[in-house]
C-alpha positions in Angstrom: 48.2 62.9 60.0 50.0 61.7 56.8 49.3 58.5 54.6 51.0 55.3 56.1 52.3 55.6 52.9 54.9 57.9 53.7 55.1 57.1 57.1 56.3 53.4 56.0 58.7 53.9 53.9 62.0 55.9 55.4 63.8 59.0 54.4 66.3 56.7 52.9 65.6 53.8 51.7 68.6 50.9 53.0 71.2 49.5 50.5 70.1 46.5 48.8 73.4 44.5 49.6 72.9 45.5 53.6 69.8 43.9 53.8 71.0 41.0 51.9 73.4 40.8 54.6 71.4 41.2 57.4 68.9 37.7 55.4 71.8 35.5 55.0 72.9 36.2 59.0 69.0 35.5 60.2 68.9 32.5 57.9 72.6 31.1 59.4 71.1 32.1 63.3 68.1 30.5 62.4 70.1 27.2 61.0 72.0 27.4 64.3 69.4 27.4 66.6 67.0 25.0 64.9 70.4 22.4 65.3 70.2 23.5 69.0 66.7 22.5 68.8 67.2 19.0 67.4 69.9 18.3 69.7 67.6 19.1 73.0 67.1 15.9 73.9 63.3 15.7 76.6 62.3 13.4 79.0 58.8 13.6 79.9 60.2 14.9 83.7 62.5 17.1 82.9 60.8 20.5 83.3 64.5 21.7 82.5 64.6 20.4 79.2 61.2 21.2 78.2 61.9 24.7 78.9 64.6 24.9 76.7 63.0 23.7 73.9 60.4 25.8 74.0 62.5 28.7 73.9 64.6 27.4 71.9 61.0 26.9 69.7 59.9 30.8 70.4 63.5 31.9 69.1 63.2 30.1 65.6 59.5 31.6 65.3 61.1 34.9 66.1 64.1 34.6 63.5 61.5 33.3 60.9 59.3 36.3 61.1 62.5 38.5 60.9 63.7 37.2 57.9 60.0 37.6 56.3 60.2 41.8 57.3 63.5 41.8 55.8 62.2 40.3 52.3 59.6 42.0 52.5 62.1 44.9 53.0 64.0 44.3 50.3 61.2 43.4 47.7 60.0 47.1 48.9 56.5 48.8 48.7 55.0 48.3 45.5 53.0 51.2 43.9 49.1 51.0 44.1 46.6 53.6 43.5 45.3 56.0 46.2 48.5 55.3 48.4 47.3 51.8 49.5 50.6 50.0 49.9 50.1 45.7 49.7 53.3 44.5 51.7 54.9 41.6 49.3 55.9 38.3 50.5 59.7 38.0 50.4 60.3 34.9 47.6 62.9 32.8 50.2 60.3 32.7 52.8 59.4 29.5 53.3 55.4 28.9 52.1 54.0 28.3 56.0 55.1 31.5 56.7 54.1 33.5 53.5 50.8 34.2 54.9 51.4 36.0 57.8 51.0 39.5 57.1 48.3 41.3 55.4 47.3 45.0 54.7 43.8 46.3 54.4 42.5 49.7 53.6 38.7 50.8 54.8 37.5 54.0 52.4 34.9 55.5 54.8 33.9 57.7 51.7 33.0 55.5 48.8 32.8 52.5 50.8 35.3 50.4 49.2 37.7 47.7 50.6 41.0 46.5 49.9 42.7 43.7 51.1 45.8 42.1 50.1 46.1 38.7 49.1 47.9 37.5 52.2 45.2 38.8 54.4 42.3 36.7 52.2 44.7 34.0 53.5 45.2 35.0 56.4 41.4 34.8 57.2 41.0 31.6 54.9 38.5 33.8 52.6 38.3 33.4 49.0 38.9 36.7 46.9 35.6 35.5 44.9 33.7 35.9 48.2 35.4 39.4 48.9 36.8 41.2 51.5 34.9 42.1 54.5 33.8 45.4 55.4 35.0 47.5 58.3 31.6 47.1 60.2 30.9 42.9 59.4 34.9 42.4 60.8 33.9 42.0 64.0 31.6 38.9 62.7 34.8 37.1 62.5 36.1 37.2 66.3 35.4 35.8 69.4 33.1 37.4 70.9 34.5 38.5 74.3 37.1 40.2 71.7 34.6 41.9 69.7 34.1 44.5 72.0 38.0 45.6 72.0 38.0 46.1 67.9 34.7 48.3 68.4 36.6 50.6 70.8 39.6 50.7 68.7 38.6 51.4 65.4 36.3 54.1 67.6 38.8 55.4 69.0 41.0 55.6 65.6 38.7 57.5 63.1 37.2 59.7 65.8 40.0 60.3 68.2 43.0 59.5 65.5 44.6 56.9 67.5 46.8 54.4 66.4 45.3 51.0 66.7 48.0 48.2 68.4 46.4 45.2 69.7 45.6 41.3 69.3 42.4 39.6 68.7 41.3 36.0 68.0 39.5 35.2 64.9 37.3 31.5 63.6 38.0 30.8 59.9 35.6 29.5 57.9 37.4 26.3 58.1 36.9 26.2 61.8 40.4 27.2 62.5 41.2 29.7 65.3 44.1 32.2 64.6 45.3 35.3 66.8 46.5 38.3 64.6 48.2 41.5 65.8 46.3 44.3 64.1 48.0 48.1 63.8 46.3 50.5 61.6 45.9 54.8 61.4 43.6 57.1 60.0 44.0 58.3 56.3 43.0 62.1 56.6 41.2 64.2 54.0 42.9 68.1 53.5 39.9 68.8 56.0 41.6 66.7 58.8 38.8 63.9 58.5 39.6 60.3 58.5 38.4 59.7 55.0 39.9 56.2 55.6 41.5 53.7 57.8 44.4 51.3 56.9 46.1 48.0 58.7 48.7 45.6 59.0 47.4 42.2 60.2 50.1 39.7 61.1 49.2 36.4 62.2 50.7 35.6 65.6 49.1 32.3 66.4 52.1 29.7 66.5 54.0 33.1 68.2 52.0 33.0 70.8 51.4 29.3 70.9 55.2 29.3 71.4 55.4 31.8 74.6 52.7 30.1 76.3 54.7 27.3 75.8 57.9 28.8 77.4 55.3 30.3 80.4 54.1 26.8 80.8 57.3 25.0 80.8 58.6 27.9 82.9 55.9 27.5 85.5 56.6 23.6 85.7 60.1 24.4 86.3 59.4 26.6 88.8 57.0 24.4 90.8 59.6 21.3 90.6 62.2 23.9 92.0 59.7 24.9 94.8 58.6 21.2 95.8 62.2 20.6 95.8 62.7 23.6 98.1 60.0 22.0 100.1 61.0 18.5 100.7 64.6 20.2 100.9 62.6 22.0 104.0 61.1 19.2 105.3 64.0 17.0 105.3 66.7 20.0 106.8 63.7 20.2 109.9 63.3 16.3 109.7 67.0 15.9 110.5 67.5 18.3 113.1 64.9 16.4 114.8 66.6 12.8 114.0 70.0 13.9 114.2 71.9 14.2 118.1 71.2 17.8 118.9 74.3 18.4 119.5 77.2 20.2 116.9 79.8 20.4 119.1 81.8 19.0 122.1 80.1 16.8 124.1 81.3 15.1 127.4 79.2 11.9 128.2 77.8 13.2 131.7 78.0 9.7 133.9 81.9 8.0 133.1 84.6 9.0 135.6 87.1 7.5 133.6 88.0 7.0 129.9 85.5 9.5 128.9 85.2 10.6 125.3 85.0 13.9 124.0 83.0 14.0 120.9 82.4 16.3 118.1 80.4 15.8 114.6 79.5 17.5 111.7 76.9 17.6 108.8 78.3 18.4 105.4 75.8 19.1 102.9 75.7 19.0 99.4 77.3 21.0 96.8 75.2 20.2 94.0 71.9 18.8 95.5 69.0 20.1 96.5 68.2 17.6 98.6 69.1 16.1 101.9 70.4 12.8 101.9 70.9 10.0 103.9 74.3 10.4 105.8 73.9 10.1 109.5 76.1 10.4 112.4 75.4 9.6 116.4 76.9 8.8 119.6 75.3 7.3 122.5 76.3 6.5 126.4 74.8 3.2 127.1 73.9 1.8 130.7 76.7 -0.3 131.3 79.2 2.9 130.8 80.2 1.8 127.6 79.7 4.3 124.4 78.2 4.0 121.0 79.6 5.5 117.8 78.7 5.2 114.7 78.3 6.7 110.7 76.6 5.9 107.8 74.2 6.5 104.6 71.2 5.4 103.3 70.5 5.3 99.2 68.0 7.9 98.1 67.7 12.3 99.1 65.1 14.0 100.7 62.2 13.3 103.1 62.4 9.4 102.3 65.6 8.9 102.9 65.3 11.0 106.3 62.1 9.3 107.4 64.4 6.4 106.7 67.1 7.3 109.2 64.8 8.1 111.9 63.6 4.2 111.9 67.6 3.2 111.5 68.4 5.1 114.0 65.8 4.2 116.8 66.1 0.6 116.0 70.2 1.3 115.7 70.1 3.0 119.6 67.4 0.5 120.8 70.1 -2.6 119.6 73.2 -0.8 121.2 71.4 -0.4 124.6 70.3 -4.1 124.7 74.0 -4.5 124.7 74.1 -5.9 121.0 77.8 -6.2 120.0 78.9 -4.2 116.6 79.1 -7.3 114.1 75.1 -9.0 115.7 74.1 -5.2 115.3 75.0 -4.8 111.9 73.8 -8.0 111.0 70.0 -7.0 112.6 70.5 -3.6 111.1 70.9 -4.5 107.6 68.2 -7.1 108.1 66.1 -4.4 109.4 66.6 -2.1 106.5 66.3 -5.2 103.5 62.7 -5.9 104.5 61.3 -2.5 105.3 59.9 -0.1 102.1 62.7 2.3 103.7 65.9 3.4 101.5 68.3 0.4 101.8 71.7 0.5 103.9 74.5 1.8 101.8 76.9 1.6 104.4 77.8 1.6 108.1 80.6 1.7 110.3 79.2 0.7 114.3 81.9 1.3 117.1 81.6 0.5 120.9 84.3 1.9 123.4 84.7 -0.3 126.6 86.0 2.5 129.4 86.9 -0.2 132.0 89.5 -1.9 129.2 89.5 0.8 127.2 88.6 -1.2 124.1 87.3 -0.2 120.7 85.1 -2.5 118.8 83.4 -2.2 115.5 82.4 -3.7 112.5 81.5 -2.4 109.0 79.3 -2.7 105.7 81.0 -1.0 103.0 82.3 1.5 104.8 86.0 2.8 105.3 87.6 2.1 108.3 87.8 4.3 111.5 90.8 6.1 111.6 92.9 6.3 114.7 96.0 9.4 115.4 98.3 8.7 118.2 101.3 10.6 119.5 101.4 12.6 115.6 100.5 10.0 113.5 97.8 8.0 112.3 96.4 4.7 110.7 93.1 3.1 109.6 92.1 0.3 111.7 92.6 -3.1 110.3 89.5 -4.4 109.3 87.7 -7.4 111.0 88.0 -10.9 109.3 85.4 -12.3 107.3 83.3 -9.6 106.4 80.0 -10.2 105.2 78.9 -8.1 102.1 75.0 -8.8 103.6 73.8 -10.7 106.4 70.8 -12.8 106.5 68.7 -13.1 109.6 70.7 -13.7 113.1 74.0 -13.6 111.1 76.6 -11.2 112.0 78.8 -9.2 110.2 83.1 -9.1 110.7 84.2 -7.5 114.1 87.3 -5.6 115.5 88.7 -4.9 118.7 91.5 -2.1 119.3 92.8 -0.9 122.7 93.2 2.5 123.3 94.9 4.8 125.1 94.3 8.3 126.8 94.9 11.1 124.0 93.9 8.9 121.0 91.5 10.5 118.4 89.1 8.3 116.3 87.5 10.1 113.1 84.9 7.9 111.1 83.4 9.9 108.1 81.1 8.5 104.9 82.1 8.3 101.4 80.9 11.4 100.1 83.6 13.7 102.2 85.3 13.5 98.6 84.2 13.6 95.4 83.4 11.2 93.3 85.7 11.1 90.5 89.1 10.1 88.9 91.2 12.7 90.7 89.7 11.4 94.1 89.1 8.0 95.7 88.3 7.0 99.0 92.7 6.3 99.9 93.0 10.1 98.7 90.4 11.3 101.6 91.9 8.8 104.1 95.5 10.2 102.8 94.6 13.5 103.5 92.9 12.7 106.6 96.1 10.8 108.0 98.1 13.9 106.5 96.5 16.0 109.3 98.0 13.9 112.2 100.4 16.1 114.0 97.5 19.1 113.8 94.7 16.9 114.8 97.2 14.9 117.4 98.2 18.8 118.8 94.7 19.9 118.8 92.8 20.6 122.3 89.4 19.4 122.0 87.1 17.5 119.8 85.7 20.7 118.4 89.2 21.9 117.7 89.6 18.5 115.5 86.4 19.4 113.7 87.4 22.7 112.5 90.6 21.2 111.1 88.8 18.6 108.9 86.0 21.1 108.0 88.7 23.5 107.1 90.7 20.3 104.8 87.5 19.3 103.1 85.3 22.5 102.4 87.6 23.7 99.2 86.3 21.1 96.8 82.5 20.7 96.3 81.0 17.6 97.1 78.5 16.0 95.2 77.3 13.9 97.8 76.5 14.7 101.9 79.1 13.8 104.2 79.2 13.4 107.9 82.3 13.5 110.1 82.5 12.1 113.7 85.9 12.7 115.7 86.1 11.0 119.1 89.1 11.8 121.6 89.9 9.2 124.8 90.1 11.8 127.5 91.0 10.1 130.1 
C-alpha cells in the first residue's frame, strides 16, 4: 500500500487560477445563502420555518468547510520528512474554522508521534504537553466509543483497512467535540505497517446542524400528521353532522309544492383543514320545509364540534315552528355565549307549501338567489337587518311567493376567492349567468353539476357549500 503521501496528492496537480475560481464562487454561494439565512424570518410555531433555517444553517457549514479544502488546496502539501504531510490552513479561512482539520502520524517502529498543529487544537492540548500516543487516544473518548477506535485501528495495521468513522471526544476544557477520523497503514518494503497516519476533522457544529434539520424535520412532520389527523376527524365528524344525503332528495310526506333538493360540500384548496361551512334542509311537521347555509369562524374539529351544536339547536328551533328572523336572533345568541366558534354568517329559509311562500332572513350572508322562466335575481333583502341580536330580538325577515319550476341556490362566501379579481357580486354574477342552463335543467342534481362544473376551475381558499332547491310542484 503506498504512503498517503502519494495517494494525496494527484497525478496533476490543478491550476492555481481554477481553484481560485472555484474560492471566490464558494465564498459568493456562501454570501448568498447566509442573506437567505438572515432573511428567514421564525416563529416559535412554525415547524416550516424552523426547518428552513436549519438547512439553510447545514448549507453554510457545508460551503465553509468547502472553501477550507480548497485553501488548503491551493496552499498545497508542504514537504516534511519521512513523507508525513501537515495539511495547512488556507489564510482566508475565517479563524473558527481554522481548526478543523488535523493530521497525525503513529511510527509503530521508533515510537514517535506527530501531530499537526491544528489537531493539538483540535483536541485543546498544548504542544508542551505533547501529542498523544496511538494506545493513550482512546483515553480521550467517550467510552461507549472507545471500543469502535480499538477495532479500527485493529483492523487497519493488521488487516490494512482504511479507517472511516466518527467518534466523540472530552477536551481538557470540558468541551465535547465529534471528529471524523480517516487514516491507512504506512507499509515497510516487507509489507508491514511500519506506521499509521490520519486526517481528523472536527464535525461537531456539522453535525449539530443535521440533527438540527432531523429535529426540525420531524416537528414538521408531526404538525403535518396531527393536521392529517384532525383533518380526519373533522371529514368523519361531518359526515356524521352533515344531512346524509349528496344528492336529490324528495321530502317523503308533501303532496303538493314539494321541493327537490340537492347540496354540495366544496372543500378547500389550500387548507388542510375542515372548516365550518354547513348546509341542511329539513321537512318540518306542519309540511312546511327548512333551508338553510352558513359558516362558523375557525377549521378543523372545533369548528365541526361547533356545527353539530348549531345545527341540533338550529333543527330543534325550526321544528318548534320558530320563524327565520326569531331563529336567527336565538341562533346567534346561542353561538355568542357558548366557548363554540362564533356565527360568521347565516342565511335561514322556510317554504310554506300551502301558499307557496319563501321566508328568510340573514346575518352577513348573501342573499338566496331565485331563476325563473331563464333568468334570475337575488332576493331583496329584509328591512332592518340586525348586524347582532341580543336575547329575544330578531333579525330582518323576507317573504317571496313562488311558483312551480322556480330554483333557489343559497351558497357561503367562500364559493370564490378572496381577492381583488373576485368579490361576492362576481360569484352572484356568474351564478345569475347560468340562468337559462340551470332554468332548463331537469332535476336538483342536474343544477348541482352545473354550479360544481362553474366554480371548480379556480381554487378556493376557503370551504364552500352550495344548496339548490327547485318548487316541483
Amino acid at each position: 500500500m503506498p504512503s498517503h503521501l502519494f495517494a494525496d496528492r494527484p497525478a496533476q496537480p490543478p491550476e492555481p487560477g481554477s481553484v481560485d475560481a472555484l474560492i471566490s464562487q464558494t465564498r459568493r454561494l456562501r454570501g448568498d445563502v447566509d442573506a437567505v439565512r438572515r432573511e428567514t424570518v421564525v416563529d416559535d410555531d412554525d415547524a416550516q420555518g424552523r426547518w428552513q433555517r436549519a438547512l439553510c444553517d447545514l448549507a453554510v457549514h457545508h460551503l465553509d468547510d468547502l472553501r477550507e479544502h480548497l485553501g488548503q488546496l491551493k496552499e498545497g502539501l508542504p514537504p516534511v520528512p519521512e513523507a508525513v504531510a501537515f495539511p495547512r490552513a488556507a489564510p482566508d479561512v475565517a479563524p473558527e474554522a481554522q481548526t478543523r482539520v488535523g493530521s497525525a502520524e503513529w511510527n509503530l517502529l521508533t515510537d514517535e508521534v506527530h501531530w499537526s498543529d491544528e489537531l493539538f487544537q483540535i483536541f485543546g492540548r498544548s504542544p508542551e504537553s505533547g501529542a498523544l500516543p496511538l494506545d493513550e487516544l482512546g483515553s480521550t473518548l467517550f467510552s461507549e466509543d472507545q471500543p469502535l477506535l480499538t477495532a479500527w485501528v485493529t483492523a487497519c495495521l493488521v488487516d490494512g483497512r482504511p479507517i472511516d468513522g466518527e467518534f466523540r471526544i472530552v477536551r481538557a476544557d470540558g468541551r465535547v467535540r465529534t471528529l471524523h477520523m480517516r487514516g491507512e497503514p504506512v507499509l515497510d518494503s516487507d509489507g508491514c505497517a511500519a506506521s499509521m497516519w490520519a486526517v481528523l476533522r472536527d464535525v461537531s457544529e456539522l453535525r449539530r446542524s443535521q440533527r438540527a434539520v432531523r429535529e426540525s424535520r420531524d416537528s414538521l412532520q408531526r404538525q403535518r400528521e396531527i393536521a392529517q389527523t384532525e383533518h380526519r376527524l373533522a371529514v368523519e365528524l361531518q359526515e356524521a353532522v352533515l344531512p346524509p344525503w349528496r344528492g336529490s332528495l324528495r321530502f317523503p310526506h308533501s303532496d303538493t309544492g314539494t321541493l327537490d333538493v340537492a347540496a354540495h360540500y366544496l372543500p378547500s384548496a389550500t387548507s388542510a383543514l375542515i372548516g365550518g361551512d354547513w348546509y341542511d334542509a329539513l321537512e318540518l311537521p306542519d309540511g312546511g320545509s327548512m333551508l338553510t347555509v352558513g359558516d362558523l369562524t375557525g377549521h378543523g374539529v372545533t369548528a365541526t364540534s361547533g356545527m353539530a351544536m348549531m345545527l341540533g339547536a338550529l333543527r330543534g328551533m325550526a321544528m318548534a315552528g320558530i320563524a327565520p328572523g326569531p331563529l336567527m336572533g336565538w341562533l346567534n345568541q346561542l353561538l355568542e355565549t357558548s366557548v363554540q366558534p362564533a356565527l360568521g354568517s347565516a342565511v335561514c329559509c322556510r317554504y310554506d307549501p300551502a301558499r307557496r311562500v319563501l321566508s328568510w332572513a340573514q346575518a352577513g350572508h348573501p342573499a338566496p338567489l331565485l331563476f325563473r322562466r331563464g333568468s334570475g335575481r337575488a332576493l331583496t333583502p329584509p328591512e332592518g337587518v340586525l348586524l347582532g341580536a341580543t336575547s329575544g330580538a330578531s333579525y330582518g325577515q323576507a317573504e317571496e311567493r313562488l311558483e312551480v319550476g322556480d330554483l333557489l341556490v343559497l351558497h357561503t362566501d367562500g364559493l370564490t376567492p378572496r381577492s381583488i379579481e373576485f368579490s361576492r357580486a362576481d360569484g352572484t354574477e356568474r351564478l345569475l349567468a347560468l340562468a337559462p342552463r340551470l332554468c332548463a335543467a331537469r332535476s336538483a342534481q342536474d343544477c348541482m353539476r352545473l354550479v360544481i362544473e362553474e366554480f371548480t376551475e379556480n381554487e378556493r381558499e376557503d370551504d364552500a357549500c352550495v344548496l339548490v332547491a327547485r318548487v316541483a310542484g
